[in-house]
C-alpha positions in Angstrom: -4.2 -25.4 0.8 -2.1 -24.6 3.4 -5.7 -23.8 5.4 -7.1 -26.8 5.4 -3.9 -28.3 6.2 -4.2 -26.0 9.3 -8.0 -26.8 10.1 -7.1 -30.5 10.1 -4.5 -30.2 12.2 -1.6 -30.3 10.4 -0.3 -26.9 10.8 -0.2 -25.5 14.3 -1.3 -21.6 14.3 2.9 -20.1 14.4 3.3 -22.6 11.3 -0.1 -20.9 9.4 1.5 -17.6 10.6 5.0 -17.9 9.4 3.3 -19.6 5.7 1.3 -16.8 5.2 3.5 -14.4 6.4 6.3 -15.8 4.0 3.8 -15.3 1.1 3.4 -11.1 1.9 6.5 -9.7 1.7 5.9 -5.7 2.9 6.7 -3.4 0.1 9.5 -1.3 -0.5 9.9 2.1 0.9 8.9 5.2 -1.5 10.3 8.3 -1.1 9.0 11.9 -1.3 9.2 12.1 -5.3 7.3 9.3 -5.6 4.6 10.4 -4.0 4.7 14.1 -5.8 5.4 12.0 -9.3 2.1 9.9 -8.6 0.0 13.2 -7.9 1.9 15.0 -10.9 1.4 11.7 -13.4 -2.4 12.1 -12.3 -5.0 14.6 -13.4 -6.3 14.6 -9.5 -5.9 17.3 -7.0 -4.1 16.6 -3.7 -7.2 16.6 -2.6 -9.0 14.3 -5.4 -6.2 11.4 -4.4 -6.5 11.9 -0.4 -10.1 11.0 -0.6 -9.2 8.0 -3.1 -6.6 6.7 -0.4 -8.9 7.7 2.7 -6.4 10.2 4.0 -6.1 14.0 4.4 -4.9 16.5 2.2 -2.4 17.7 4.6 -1.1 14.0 5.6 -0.1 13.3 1.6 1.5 16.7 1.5 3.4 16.1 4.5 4.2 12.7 2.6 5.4 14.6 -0.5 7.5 16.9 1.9 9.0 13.5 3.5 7.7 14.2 7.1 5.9 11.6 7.4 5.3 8.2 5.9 2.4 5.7 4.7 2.3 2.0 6.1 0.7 -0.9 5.6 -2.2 -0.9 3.1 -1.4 2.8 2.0 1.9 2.0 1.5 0.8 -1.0 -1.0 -2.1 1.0 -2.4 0.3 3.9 -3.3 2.9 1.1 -4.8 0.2 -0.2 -7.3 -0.5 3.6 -8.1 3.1 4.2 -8.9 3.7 0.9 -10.6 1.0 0.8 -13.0 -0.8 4.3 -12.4 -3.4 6.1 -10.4 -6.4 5.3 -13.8 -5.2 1.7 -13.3 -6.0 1.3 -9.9 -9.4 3.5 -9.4 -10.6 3.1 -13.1 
């Protein structure tokens, strides 16, 4: 709705930004653990889940070993895996 509002001129672009913005909160931080529990709770490989999340081996390791961390799309990807497991997500 809030689209066509904007194509008719309703909505100035800042207005359409700040709506849909609202509506996609970023999600929550995970920690090391959670990364090793959503490996561990799997039957993949480190390797088996960095292909499935288009990453490296070596980057989900370094996630596990909390020197590093995922962002954007990873970040919501790996959520969904932790909330409602990896089968879940890549039946």
């Amino acid at each position: 709705m809030s689209r066509a509002l904007h194509e008719c001129g309703a909505f100035d672009d800042d207005a359409i930004r700040r709506i849909e913005h609202a509506g996609m909160l970023p999600p929550e931080p995970m920690t090391p653990k959670d990364f090793r529990l959503i490996r561990e709770q799997s039957s993949y490989s480190v390797y088996t889940l960095a292909r499935m999340l288009n990453t490296t081996a070596k980057r989900l390791r370094r996630w596990e070993l909390g020197q590093g961390k995922p962002h954007g799309a990873e970040l919501r990807l790996l959520r969904m895996m932790r909330e409602r497991g990896v089968d879940a997500v890549f039946p």
